[in-house]
N, C-alpha and C positions, 0 to 999 in steps of 0.2 A: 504494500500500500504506500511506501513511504516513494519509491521509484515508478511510476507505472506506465512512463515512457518504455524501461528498460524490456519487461513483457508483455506484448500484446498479444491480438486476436489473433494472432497466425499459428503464434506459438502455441495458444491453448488448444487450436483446432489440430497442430500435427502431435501434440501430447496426447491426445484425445483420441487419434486415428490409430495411434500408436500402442495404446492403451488397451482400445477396442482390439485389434489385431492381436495381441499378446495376453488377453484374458479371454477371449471368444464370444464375447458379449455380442448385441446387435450393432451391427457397423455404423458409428456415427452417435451413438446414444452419448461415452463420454465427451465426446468432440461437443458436439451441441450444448452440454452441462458445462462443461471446460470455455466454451465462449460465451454463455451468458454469466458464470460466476465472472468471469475476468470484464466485461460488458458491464455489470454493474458497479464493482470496482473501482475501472476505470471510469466510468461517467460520475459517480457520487466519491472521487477521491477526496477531494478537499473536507466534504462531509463527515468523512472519515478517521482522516487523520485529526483533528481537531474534537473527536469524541474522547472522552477517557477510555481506558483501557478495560475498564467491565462492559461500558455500550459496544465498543468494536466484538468481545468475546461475544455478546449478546445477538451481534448483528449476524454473527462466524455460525453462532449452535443453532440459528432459523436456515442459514444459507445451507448446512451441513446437511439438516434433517430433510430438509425437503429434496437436495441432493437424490440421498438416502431413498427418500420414498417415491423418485421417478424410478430407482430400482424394482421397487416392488410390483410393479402393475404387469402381471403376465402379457408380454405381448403376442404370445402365439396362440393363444389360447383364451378368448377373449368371451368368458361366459358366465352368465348371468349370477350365477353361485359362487364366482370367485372371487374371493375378498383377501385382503393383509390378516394374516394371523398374528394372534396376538408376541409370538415368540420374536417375530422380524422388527415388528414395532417396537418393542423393548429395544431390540440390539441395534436401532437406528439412534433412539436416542441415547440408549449409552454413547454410540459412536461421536454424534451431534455434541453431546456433554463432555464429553474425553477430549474432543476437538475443543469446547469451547476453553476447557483448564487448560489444557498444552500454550493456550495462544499468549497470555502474557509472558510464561517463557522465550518462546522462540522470535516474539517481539524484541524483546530488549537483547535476544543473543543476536540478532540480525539487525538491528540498530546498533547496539556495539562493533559489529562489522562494518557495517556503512560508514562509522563514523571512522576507526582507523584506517581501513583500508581503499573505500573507493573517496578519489579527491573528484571533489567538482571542475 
């Protein structure tokens, strides 16, 4: 968030295709996830960086979860009776929540970097 020149939308779509192709998923699903997460990002940067650090976590465990539950929706198989179990939706938002605690960490070790290491 602190750079968002440095990656963009190209980069999230070929991590994305990349992603897909080496997990087996549907071709295009993380791509598509990978450039609207970066897509909003980068459009509400300023909004962002100027939050504290529990709103950014806050903003990271809604982004996660929903992530998380474009997962779920069976795409091949698309019928009337099938619904998110309860087991998935739990282990979405642990994952959502895990993400949201990791994030003040790896803020301040990646702002510690930025600040020694790249000069403007």
């Amino acid at each position: 968030m602190a750079l968002p020149d440095k990656v963009g939308i190209f980069e999230a779509l070929f991590f994305g295709v990349v992603l897909d192709l080496s997990t087996g998923t549907v071709l295009g699903l993380h791509a598509v996830m990978f450039v609207l997460i970066t897509y909003i990002c980068q459009r509400f940067f300023y909004q962002f960086r100027v939050s504290p650090i529990w709103q950014q976590a806050t903003i990271l465990f809604f982004l996660f979860f929903v992530f998380k539950q474009v997962f779920a929706f069976d795409l091949y198989s698309l019928q009337k009776d099938s619904s998110i179990d309860s087991s998935y939706m739990l282990t979405s938002f642990i994952f959502a929540l895990s993400s949201a605690f990791v994030w003040p960490l790896v803020f301040f070790i990646l702002r510690g970097y930025r600040r020694k290491q790249i000069r403007y």
